[in-house]
C-alpha positions, 0 to 999 in steps of 0.5 A, spaced: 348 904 631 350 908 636 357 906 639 358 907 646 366 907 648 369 905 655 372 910 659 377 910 665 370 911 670 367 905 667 372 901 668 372 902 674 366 901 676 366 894 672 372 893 677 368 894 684 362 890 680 367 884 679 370 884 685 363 885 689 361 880 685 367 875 688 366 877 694 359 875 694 361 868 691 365 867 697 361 869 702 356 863 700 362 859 699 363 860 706 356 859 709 356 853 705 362 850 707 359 852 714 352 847 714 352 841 716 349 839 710 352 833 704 353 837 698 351 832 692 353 836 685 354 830 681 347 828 681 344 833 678 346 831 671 342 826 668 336 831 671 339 837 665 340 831 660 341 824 660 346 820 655 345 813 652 348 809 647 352 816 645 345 819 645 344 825 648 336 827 652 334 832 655 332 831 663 326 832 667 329 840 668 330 841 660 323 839 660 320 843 665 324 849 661 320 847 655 314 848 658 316 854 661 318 857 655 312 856 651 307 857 656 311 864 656 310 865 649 304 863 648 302 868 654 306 874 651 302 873 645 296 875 650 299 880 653 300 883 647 293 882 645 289 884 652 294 890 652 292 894 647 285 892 647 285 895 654 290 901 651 285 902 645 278 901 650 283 907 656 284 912 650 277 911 646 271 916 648 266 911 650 264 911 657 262 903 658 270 901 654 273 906 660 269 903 665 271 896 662 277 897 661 279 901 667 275 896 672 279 889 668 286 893 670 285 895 677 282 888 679 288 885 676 293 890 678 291 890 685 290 882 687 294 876 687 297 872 681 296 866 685 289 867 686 289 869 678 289 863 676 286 860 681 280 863 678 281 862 671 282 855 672 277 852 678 271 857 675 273 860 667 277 855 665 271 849 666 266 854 662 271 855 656 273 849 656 280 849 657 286 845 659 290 847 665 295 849 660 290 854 656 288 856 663 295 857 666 297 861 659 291 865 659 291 867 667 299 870 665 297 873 659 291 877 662 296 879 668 301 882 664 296 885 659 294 890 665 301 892 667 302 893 658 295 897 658 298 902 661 304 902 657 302 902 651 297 908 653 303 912 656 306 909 649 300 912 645 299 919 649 307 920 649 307 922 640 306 929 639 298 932 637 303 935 633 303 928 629 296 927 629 294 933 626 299 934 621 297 927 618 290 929 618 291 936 615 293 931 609 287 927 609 288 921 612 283 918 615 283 917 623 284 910 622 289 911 618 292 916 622 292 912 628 296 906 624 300 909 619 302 915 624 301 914 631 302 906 632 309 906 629 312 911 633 308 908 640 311 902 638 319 904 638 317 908 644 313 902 648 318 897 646 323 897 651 318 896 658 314 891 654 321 887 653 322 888 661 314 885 661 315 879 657 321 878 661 318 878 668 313 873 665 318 868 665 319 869 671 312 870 673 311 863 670 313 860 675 307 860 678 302 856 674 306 850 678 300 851 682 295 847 678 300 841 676 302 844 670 310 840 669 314 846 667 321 848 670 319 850 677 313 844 678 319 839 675 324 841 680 320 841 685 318 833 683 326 832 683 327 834 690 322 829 692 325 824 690 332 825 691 332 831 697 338 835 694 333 842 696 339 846 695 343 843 688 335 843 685 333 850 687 340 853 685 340 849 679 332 851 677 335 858 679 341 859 674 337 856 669 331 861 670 337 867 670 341 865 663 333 865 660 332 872 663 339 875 662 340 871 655 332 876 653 335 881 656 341 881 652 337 880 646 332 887 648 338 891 648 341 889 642 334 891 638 333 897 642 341 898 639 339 896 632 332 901 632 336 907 636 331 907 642 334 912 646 336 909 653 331 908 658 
């Protein structure tokens, strides 16, 4: 594992960061402060967690983040699927599976999420007979397995036709050549956008409060109406996404670390 030491050049820079990041905390501590506006912080607990009888239950927010979670899994999982489908289909020498795949990336690539799962739940959904869960993990999935069809094709593109023909000289089989050769190093290659997609998606997730799918965003949305606290909600559905996406991020970088994936 590579080891990487702080200079007096990156102190600095952590320095000006820090302070950066000060000043900016004041600054809304200000204009907070400035707004005729009844702060009720003390009311936002029992929508993180409630206690009863020594006993601690998660919240409407915890809840929705549950959803969040799985529904962002269960969406990378086809991300990944639809994406190297679509890489494979990209790279082929079939007209009819370039065409496809090429049609599916751009008329992804180039509408609205929004309108996405729209789509997949008013017109596909009824005809697979899906609920609005599937249908929200199916919408996100086929969005992002666009944009990660195109990185595993740059992935694949990227490994040397040196590679390719060397395992050939030695009388593997194209099949072979393409999973014991090929995949493996496009994989170490791939892995670090794929990483920043399924962190995005988390993100992105948020969207399938469209069809009434009760995930993290959908459940603050419900607590604001009830309690008209719009800033503590919002603020609070905020810190929870950003400690999800920089706790994956974090755990991105340390397996690129641990695999020895040069720096993006």
């Amino acid at each position: 594992m590579r080891k990487r030491r702080i200079n007096q050049a990156d102190c600095w820079q952590i320095a000006a960061f820090a302070t950066f990041m000060a000043l900016l905390a004041w600054t809304v501590v200000l204009g907070a402060q400035s707004m005729p506006y009844r702060w009720q912080w003390a009311r936002i607990t029992p929508y993180i967690y409630k206690s009863f009888n020594d006993t601690l239950y998660a919240g409407p927010l915890l809840k929705g983040l549950g959803v969040t979670l799985r529904i962002s899994a269960l969406a990378s999982l086809v991300m990944l699927a639809a994406g190297f489908a679509t890489a494979l289909l990209l790279l082929s020498n079939s007209i009819a599976g370039r065409l496809v795949a090429r049609a599916y990336v751009e008329a992804i690539r180039n509408t609205p999420l929004l309108v996405q799962i729209y789509l997949v739940y008013f017109v596909l959904a009824p005809i697979l007979g899906l609920g609005r869960d599937a249908a929200g993990v199916l919408a996100l999935g086929l969005f992002e397995g666009a944009f990660a069809a195109e990185i595993i094709r740059a992935g694949i593109q990227a490994v040397p036709a040196s590679q390719r023909e060397a395992a050939l000289s030695l009388g593997l089989h194209p099949f072979q050549v393409q999973r014991l050769v090929i995949l493996p190093q496009a994989a170490r290659i791939t892995l670090p956008p794929l990483t920043s997609l399924a962190i995005s998606l988390v993100k992105h997730s948020a969207i399938v409060s469209a069809i009434a799918i009760f995930d993290l965003t959908s459940e603050g949305r419900n607590a604001i109406a009830d309690t008209f606290m719009t800033f503590e909600i919002w603020l609070t559905v905020a810190a929870i996404y950003l400690v999800v996406t920089t706790t994956l991020s974090f755990l991105a970088s340390r397996l690129e670390l641990r695999l020895d994936i040069p720096a993006k």
